[in-house]
Backbone bond lengths (Angstrom), bond angles and torsions (degrees), N, CA, C in turn:
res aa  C-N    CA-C-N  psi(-1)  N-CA   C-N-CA  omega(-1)  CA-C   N-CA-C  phi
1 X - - - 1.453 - - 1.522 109.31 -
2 X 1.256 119.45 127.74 1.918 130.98 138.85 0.750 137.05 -69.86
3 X 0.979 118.56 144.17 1.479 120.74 162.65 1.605 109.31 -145.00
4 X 1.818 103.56 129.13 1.446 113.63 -163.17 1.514 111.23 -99.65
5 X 0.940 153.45 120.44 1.367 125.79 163.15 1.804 113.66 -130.67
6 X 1.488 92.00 158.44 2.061 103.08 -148.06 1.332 89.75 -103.75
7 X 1.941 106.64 139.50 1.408 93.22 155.25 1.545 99.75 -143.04
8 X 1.590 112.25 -174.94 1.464 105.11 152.54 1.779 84.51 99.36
9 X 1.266 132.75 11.08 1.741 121.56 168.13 1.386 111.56 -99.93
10 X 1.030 127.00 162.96 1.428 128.49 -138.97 1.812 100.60 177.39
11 X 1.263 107.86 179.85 1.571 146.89 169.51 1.839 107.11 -85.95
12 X 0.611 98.53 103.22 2.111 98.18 175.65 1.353 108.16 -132.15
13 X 1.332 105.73 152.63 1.823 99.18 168.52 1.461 112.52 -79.96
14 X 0.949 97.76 -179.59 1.526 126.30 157.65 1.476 96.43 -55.74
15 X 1.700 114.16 120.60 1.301 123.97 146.12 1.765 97.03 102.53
16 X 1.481 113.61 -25.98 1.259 132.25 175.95 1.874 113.12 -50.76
17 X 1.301 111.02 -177.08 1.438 101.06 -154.47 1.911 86.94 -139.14
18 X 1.215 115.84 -175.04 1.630 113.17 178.59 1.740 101.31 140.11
19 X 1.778 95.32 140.84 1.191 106.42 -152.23 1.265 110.68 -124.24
20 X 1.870 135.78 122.86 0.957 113.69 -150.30 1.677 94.86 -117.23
21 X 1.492 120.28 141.12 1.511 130.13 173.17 1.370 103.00 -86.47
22 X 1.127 100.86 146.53 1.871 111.17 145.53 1.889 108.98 -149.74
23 X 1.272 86.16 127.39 1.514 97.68 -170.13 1.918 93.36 -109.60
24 X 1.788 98.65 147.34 1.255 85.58 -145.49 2.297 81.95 -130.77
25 X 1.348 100.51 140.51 1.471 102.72 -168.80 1.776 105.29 -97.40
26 X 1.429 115.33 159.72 1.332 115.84 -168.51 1.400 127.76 92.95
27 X 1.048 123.81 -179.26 1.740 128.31 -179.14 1.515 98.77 -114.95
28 X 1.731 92.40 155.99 1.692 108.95 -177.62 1.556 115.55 81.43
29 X 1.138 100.18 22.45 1.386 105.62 -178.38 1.526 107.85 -40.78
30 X 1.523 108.34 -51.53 1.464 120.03 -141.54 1.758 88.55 -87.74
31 X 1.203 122.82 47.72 1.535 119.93 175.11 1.054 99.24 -131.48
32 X 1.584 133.39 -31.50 1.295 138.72 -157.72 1.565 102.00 -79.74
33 X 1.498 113.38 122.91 1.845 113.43 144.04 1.426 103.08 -54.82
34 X 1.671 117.64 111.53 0.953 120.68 158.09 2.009 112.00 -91.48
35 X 1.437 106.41 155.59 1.272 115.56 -173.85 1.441 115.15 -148.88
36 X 1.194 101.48 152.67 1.656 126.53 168.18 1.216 122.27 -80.23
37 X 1.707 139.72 110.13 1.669 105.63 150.48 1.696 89.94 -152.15
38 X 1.556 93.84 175.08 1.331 132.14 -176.19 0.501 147.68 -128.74
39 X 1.756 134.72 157.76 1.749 132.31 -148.60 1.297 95.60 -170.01
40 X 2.231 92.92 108.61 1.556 95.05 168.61 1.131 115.80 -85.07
41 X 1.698 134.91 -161.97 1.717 134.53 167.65 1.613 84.26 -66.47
42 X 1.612 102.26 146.89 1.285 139.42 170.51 1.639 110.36 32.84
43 X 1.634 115.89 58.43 1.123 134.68 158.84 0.891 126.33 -138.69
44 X 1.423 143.20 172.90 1.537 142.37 -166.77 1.087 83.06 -91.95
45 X 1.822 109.78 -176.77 1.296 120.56 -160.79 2.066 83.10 -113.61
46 X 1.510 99.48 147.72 1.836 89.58 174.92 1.454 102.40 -136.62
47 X 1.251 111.87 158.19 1.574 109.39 152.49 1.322 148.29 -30.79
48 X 1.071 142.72 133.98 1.460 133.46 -141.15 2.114 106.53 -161.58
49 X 1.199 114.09 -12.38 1.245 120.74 179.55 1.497 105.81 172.20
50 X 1.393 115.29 178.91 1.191 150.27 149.19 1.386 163.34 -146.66
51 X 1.041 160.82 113.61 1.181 123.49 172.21 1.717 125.09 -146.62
52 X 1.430 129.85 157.28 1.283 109.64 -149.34 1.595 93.68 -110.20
53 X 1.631 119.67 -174.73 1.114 130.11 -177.54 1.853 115.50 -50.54
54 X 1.206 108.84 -20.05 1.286 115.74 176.44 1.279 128.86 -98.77
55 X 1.412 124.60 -4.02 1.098 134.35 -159.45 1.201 140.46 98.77
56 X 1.625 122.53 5.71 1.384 128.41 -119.85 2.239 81.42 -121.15
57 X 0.972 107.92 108.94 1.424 103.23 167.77 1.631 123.23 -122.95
58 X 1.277 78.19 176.04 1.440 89.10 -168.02 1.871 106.71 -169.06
59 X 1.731 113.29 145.99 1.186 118.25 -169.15 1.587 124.99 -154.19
60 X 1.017 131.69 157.92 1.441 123.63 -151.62 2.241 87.49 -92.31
61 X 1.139 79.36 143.42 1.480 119.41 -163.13 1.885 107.18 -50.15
62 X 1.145 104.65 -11.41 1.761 96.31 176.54 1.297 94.73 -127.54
63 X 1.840 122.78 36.55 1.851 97.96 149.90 1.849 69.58 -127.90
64 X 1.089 162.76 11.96 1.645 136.65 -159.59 1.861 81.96 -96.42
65 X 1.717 78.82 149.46 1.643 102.74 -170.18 1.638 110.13 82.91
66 X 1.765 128.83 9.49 1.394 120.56 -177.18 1.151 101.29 -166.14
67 X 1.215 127.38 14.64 1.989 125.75 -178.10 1.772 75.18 -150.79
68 X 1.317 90.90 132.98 1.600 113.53 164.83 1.847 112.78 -142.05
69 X 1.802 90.47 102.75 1.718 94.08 -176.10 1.497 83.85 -85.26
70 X 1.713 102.37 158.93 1.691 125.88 165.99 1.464 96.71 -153.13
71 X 1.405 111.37 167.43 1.806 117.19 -178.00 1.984 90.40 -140.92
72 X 1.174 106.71 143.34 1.489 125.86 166.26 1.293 88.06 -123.35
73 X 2.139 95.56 114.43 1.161 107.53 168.24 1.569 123.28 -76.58
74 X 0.977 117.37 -13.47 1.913 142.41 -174.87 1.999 95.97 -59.93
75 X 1.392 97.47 -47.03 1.601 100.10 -152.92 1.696 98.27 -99.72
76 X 1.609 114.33 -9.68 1.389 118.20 179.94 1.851 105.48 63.84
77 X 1.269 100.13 49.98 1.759 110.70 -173.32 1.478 107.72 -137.80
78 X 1.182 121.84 148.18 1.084 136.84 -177.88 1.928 105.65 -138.46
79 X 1.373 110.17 134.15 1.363 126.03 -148.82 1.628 81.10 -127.53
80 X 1.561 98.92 158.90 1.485 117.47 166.19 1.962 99.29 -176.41
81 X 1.640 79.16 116.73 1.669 103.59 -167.89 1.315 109.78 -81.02
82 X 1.452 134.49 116.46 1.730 117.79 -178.73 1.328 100.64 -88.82
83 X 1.004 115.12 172.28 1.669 123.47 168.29 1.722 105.28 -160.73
84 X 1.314 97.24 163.66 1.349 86.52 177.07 1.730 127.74 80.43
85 X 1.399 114.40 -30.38 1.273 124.59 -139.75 1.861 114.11 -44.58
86 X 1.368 112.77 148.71 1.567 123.27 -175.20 1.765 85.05 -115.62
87 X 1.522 73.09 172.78 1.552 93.41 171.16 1.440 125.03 -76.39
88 X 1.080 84.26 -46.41 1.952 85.78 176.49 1.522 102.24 -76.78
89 X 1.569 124.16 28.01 1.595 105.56 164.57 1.826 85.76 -111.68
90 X 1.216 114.73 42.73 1.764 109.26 175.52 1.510 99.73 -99.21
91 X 1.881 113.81 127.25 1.522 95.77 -179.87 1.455 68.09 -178.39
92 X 1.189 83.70 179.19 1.393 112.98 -169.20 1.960 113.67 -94.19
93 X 0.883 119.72 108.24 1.918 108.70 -159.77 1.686 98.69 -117.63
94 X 1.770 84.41 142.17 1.467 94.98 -170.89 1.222 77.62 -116.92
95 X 1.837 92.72 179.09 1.618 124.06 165.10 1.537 98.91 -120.04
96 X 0.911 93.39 167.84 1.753 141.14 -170.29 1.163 125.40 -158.36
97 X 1.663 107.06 134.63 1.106 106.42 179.27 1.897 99.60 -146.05
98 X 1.133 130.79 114.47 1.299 155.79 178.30 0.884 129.88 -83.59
99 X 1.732 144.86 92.57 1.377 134.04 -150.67 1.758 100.11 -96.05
100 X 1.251 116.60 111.91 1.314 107.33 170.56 2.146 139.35 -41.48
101 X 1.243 110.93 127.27 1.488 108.18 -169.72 1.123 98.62 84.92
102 X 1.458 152.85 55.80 1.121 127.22 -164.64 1.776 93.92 179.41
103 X 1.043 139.49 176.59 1.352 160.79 -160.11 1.382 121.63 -139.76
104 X 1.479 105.52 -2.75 1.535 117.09 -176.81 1.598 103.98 -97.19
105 X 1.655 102.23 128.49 1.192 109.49 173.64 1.332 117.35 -148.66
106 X 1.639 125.58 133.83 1.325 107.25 -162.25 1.942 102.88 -128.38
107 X 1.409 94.52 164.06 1.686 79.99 164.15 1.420 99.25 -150.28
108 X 1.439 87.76 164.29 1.748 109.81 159.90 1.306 134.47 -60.12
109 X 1.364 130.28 155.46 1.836 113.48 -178.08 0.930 107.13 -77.31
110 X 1.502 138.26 -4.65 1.690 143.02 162.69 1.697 96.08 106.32
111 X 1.018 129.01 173.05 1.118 158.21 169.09 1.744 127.30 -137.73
112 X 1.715 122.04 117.52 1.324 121.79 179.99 1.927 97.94 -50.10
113 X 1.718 97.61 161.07 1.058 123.25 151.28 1.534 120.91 -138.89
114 X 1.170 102.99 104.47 1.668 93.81 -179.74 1.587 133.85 -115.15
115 X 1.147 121.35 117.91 1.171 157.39 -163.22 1.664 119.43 -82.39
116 X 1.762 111.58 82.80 1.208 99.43 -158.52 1.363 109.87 -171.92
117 X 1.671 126.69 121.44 1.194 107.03 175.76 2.013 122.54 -76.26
């Protein structure tokens, strides 16, 4: 079992920057694809980052070049850097964490991000 929990969302402007934690409970951290995603009002929830036990990322195509996920396996945390931020990146962002070969998948209760002068 995991348990994820988000911090670090907030009020930012337009163009503003903000950095989101998820600190993650249990052992084996450092196996899990941990991930990013999001859910604005009256949209599905989508992909938003990734990254696997090795470092290996990857991210949906309108934050790359301005969201930079990383994980410190030491602290059992997984980071995702905004930059840039628009309005329509205002939503609500969870974590995830995905144990490879496996069917186990967990998330966070999400955390707002709001996007706004």
């Amino acid at each position: 079992q995991v348990q994820l929990v988000e911090s670090g969302g907030g009020l930012v402007q337009p163009g503003g920057s903000l950095t989101l934690s998820c600190a993650a409970s249990g052992s084996m951290f450092s196996i899990y694809v941990m991930g990013w995603y999001r859910q604005a009002p009256g949209k599905q929830r989508e992909f938003v980052a990734r990254i696997t036990s090795s470092g290996i990322t990857m991210y949906e195509d309108s934050v790359k070049g301005r969201f930079v996920i990383s994980r410190d396996n030491a602290k059992n945390t997984v980071y995702l850097q905004m930059n840039s931020l628009k309005p329509e990146d205002m939503a609500v962002y969870y974590c995830n964490a995905a144990r490879p070969g496996t069917p186990s998948v967990y998330w966070g209760r999400g955390i707002q991000v709001t996007v706004s002068s």
